[in-house]
N, C-alpha and C positions, 0 to 999 in steps of 0.2 A: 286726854288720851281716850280714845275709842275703848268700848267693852268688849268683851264678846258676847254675840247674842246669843247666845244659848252655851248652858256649863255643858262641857264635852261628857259625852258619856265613856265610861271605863267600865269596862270586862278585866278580869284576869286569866292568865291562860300558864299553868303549875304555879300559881303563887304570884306572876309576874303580871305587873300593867299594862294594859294597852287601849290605847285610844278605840271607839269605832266607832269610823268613819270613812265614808267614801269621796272627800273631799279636803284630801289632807293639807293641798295648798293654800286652799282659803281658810284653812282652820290656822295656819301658819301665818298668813297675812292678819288674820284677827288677832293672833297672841302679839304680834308684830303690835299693833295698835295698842292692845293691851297693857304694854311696858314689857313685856319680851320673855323670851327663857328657854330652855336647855329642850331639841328635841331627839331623841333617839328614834333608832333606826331597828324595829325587833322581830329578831329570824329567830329557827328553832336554834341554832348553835347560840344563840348570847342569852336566850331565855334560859338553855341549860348550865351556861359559864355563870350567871347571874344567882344560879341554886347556887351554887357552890363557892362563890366569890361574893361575901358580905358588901364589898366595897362597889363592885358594878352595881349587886340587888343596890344598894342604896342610893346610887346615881340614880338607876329608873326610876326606883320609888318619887323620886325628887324632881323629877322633868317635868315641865309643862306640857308635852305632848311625848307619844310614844306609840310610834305608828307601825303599821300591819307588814312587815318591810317580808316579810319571806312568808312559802307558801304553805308550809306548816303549821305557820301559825293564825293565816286564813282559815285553816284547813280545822284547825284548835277552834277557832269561834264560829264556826261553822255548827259543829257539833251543840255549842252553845245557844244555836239558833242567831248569833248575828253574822249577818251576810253584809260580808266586807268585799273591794277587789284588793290584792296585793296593791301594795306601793312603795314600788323600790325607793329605797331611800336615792341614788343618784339621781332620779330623772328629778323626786321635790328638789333636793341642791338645787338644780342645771336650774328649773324655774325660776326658784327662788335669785339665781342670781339674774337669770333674764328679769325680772321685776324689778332686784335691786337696780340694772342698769336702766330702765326704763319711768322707775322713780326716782334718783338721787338719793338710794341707799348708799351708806356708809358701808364698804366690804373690806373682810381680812381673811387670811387666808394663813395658818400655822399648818405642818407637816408635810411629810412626803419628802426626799431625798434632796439635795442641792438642786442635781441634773433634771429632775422633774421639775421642781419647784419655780426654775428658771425654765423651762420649757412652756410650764403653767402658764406663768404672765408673759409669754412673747403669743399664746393662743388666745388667751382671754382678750390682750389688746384688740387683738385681727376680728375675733367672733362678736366682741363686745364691746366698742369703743368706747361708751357712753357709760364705763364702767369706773366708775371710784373706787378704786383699789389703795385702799389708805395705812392697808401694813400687810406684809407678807414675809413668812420665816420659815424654812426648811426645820423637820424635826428633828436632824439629827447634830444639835446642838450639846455641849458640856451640861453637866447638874449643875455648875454655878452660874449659867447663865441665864436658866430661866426662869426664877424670880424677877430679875431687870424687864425682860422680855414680858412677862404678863403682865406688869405694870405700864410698859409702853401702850402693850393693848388694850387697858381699861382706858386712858388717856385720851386714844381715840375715841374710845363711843364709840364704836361700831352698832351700824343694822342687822348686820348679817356675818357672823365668824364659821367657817365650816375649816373641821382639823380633822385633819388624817393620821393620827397617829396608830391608828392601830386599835382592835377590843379588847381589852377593859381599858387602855390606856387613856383614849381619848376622851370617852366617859366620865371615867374619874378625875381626868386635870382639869377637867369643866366645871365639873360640880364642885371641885374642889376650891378653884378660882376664888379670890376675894367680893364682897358685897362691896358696890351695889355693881350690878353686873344691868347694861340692857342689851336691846336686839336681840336676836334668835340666834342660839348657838347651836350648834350640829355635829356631830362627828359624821363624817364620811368614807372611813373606810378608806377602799384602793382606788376612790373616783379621782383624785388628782391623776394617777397614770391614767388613767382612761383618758381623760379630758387633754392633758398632754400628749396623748398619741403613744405613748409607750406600749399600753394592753390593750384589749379589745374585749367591750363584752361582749356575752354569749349573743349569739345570732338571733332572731328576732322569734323564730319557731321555735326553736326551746324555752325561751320566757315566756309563750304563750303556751304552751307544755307545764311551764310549772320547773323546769331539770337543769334550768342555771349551775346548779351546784354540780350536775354532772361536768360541764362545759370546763367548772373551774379545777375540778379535780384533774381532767385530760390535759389541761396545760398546767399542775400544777399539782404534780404527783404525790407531793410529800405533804400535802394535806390532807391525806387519806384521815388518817390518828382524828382532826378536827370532823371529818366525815360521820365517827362513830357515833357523834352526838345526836345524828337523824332519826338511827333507827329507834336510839336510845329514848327521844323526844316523843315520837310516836308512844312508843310504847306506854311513857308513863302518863302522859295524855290517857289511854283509853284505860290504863288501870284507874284514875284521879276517877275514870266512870265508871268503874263498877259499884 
């Protein structure tokens, strides 16, 4: 197996890991080589769930990568003097699987809704024929079935697993998973409805703005409550500096 050439470097940003780096795909394709492992996706909302939830901090702590994913937290290692650009966690997925289909990666696919899930694989057919889709499961299964199910999924050997189930959910059933585990595993959040056609992200000028979160609040009112964690981040960012 391939190394990586160079050990990634890691800042912390309240306590929490993160990679920097401004080439998180190729750092993904090296861990790839490397014999594989868990990467998270870190905005100021999961840096702040991560305070306060032993079981997410422990996931990050644990991941082989843990990228720049929101603009707070660019914004955190800034301060620190590393000069990062954001990088959404969907658009690494979206590559990550354009490579899988263009190397004869192994892909799986767990989360996100029945009607997505099947919507999923009739899109990825059409956009990615060349695509090995070697297990795919909607997350909203019984508790007694998914021990069966994650065993199916080690079986595979997958390259590339990206699960939606939601933060801290996804994280944790990752890291929790049985040894030995390979390929790059990822939670992704709402990129299944994206990619299905269900939602739409923000327009192109707000992510270049930095105000995504604004985009998702105005369709998506009663996430205000998870909003508070912004200001909240800020602030304890520049007290951590005084």
């Amino acid at each position: 197996m391939a190394a990586l050439a160079t050990k990634p470097v890691r800042a912390r940003v309240l306590g929490i890991p993160v990679n920097v780096s401004n080439d998180v795909f190729g750092d993904a394709v090296a861990l790839h080589g490397a014999g594989g492992g868990q990467i998270v996706t870190l905005n100021a909302e999961m840096t702040m769930a991560a305070r306060a939830d032993p079981a997410l901090g422990a996931a990050i702590e644990a991941a082989r990568m843990v990228i720049p994913d929101g603009a707070g937290v660019v914004w955190a290692l800034g301060l620190q003097s590393h000069r990062v650009r954001r990088s959404p966690g969907i658009e690494l997925a979206r590559r990550l699987l354009e490579h899988a289909a263009a190397a004869g990666w192994r892909v799986a696919l767990v989360g996100a809704s029945p009607a997505v899930m099947d919507q999923l694989r009739e899109r990825l057919a059409q956009d990615l024929p060349g695509l090995d889709l070697v297990f795919s499961v909607h997350g909203y299964q019984s508790a007694d079935t998914w021990t069966g199910l994650q065993q199916q999924l080690l079986q595979c050997r997958p390259d590339l697993v990206l699960v939606a189930l939601g933060v801290p959910r996804q994280e944790t059933w990752i890291q929790e998973l049985p040894a030995p585990r390979t390929g790059l595993w990822m939670g992704v959040g709402g990129s299944f409805d994206v990619w299905a056609g269900v939602k739409k992200r923000a327009p192109g000028w707000m992510g270049a703005l930095q105000v995504e979160w604004l985009y998702r609040l105005i369709k998506e009112p009663s996430r205000w409550r998870r909003m508070l964690s912004l200001p909240a981040f800020a602030w304890a960012v520049l007290c951590e500096r005084r």
